[in-house]
N, C-alpha and C positions, 0 to 999 in steps of 0.2 A: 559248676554254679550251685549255691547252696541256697535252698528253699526258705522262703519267709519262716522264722519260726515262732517271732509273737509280734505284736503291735503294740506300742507307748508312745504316752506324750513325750517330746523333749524336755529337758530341762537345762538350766544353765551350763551343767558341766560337760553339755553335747554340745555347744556351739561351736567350738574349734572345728571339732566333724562336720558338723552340718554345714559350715563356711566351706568347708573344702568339697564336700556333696554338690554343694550347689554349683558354687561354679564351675565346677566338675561339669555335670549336664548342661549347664545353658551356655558356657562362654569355649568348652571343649579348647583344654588347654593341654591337652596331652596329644600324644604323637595319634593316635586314632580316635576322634571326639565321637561320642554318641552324635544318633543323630538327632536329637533335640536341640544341638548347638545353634547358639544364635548370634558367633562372634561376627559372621559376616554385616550384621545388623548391629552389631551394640558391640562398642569395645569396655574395656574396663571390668571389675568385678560385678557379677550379678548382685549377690549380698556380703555386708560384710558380718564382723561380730555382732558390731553395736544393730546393725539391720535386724539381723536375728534376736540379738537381746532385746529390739521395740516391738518386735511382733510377737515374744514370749510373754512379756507383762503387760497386751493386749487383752483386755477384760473379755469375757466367754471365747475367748478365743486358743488355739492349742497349734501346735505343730505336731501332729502325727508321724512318725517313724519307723519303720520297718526293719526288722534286725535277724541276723541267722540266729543261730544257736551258740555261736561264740559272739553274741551280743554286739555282729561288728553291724555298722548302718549301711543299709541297701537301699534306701530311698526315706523320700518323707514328700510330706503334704501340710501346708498351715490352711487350718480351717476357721473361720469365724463366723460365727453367729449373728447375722442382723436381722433378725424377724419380720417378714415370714420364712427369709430365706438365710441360705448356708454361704458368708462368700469361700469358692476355694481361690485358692495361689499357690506358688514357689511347687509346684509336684514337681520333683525331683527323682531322678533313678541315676546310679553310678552307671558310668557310660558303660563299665566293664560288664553289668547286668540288663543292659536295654534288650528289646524286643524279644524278652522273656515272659513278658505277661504279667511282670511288676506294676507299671505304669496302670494297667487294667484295675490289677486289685489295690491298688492306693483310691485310683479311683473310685471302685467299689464300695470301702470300708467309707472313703468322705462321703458317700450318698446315705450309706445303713449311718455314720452320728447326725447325719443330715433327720432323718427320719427316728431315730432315737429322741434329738431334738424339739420333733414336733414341729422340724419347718417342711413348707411346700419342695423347694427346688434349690438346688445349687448353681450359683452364678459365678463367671469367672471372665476375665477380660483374656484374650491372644489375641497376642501381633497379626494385624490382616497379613500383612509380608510372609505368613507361614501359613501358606495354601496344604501343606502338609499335615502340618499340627492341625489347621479346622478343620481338615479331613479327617482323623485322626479321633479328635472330639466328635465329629459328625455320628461316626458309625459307633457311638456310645451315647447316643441321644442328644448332647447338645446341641442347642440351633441357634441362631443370633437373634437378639431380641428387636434389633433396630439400632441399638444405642451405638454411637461410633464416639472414641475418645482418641483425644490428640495425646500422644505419648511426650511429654515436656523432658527435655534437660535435666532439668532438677528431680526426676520421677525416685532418684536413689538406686536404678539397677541398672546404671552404666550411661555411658553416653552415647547415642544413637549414629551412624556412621549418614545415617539420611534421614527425610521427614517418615515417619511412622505413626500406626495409625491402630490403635485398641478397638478389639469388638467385644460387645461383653456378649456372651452365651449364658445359655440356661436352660437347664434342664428340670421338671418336675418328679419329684420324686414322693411326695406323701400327699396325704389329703389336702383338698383346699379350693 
């Protein structure tokens, strides 16, 4: 396993990758899926090009990337800016690198642009359906705010195998 060796935004010419990253982690379509897969719950692609290409020309917003030394992608993070707060999404880890402590420091670095930023706390919505993953968030600070969101059809990251149900978390991280 080869160790993080710098951090960048994506940019267009990463999208092919980062299409394949992703689905990679969430929809675990290879013979042994990490375990962040979520195909039992959503079939279909997580994100596609054009996904990735709306959340790249997303104003204050950035897809954070993670690369060895030969520049290949080990994970990523879209972060975006709505003031006071950081929204994250899409953290991604290539399954072949999970429960390495990637997932840790993706989330690490989105809380320090969080606080670069000059916002309070980082918010993020997970599937209630994944008692594991908000355990997971749990013992990294996130808590649920209360808010509950209906996961729709139309959401663009697959189609739901059953009703599903968004909690957004939040975690404070700077003054405020």
């Amino acid at each position: 396993m080869n160790p993080v060796a710098h951090w960048e935004p994506a940019t267009a010419a990463d999208l092919p990758a980062l299409e394949i990253l992703v689905n990679r982690a969430y929809r675990g379509t290879d013979a042994a899926p990490g375990w962040t897969h979520e195909a039992h719950l959503l079939s279909g692609p997580r994100a596609s090009t054009a996904d990735l290409r709306e959340l790249l020309s997303t104003p204050a917003a950035l897809i954070l990337t993670a690369r060895d030394a030969q520049r290949r992608l080990l994970g990523c993070v879209y972060l975006a800016a709505q003031p006071p707060q950081l929204y994250l999404g899409l953290l991604a880890v290539d399954p072949e690198r999970q429960a390495g402590g990637l997932g840790r420091q993706l989330l690490a670095a989105a809380e320090d642009h969080a606080r670069q930023q000059g916002l309070r706390s980082v918010v993020m919505t997970v599937l209630a359906e994944r008692p594991d993953l908000l355990a997971w968030y749990a013992r990294r600070g996130y808590q649920p705010t209360g808010e509950v969101r209906p996961l729709h059809a139309d959401h663009g990251a697959g189609q739901p195998r059953q009703t599903l149900t968004l909690l957004v978390l939040e975690k404070a991280v700077g003054e405020g």
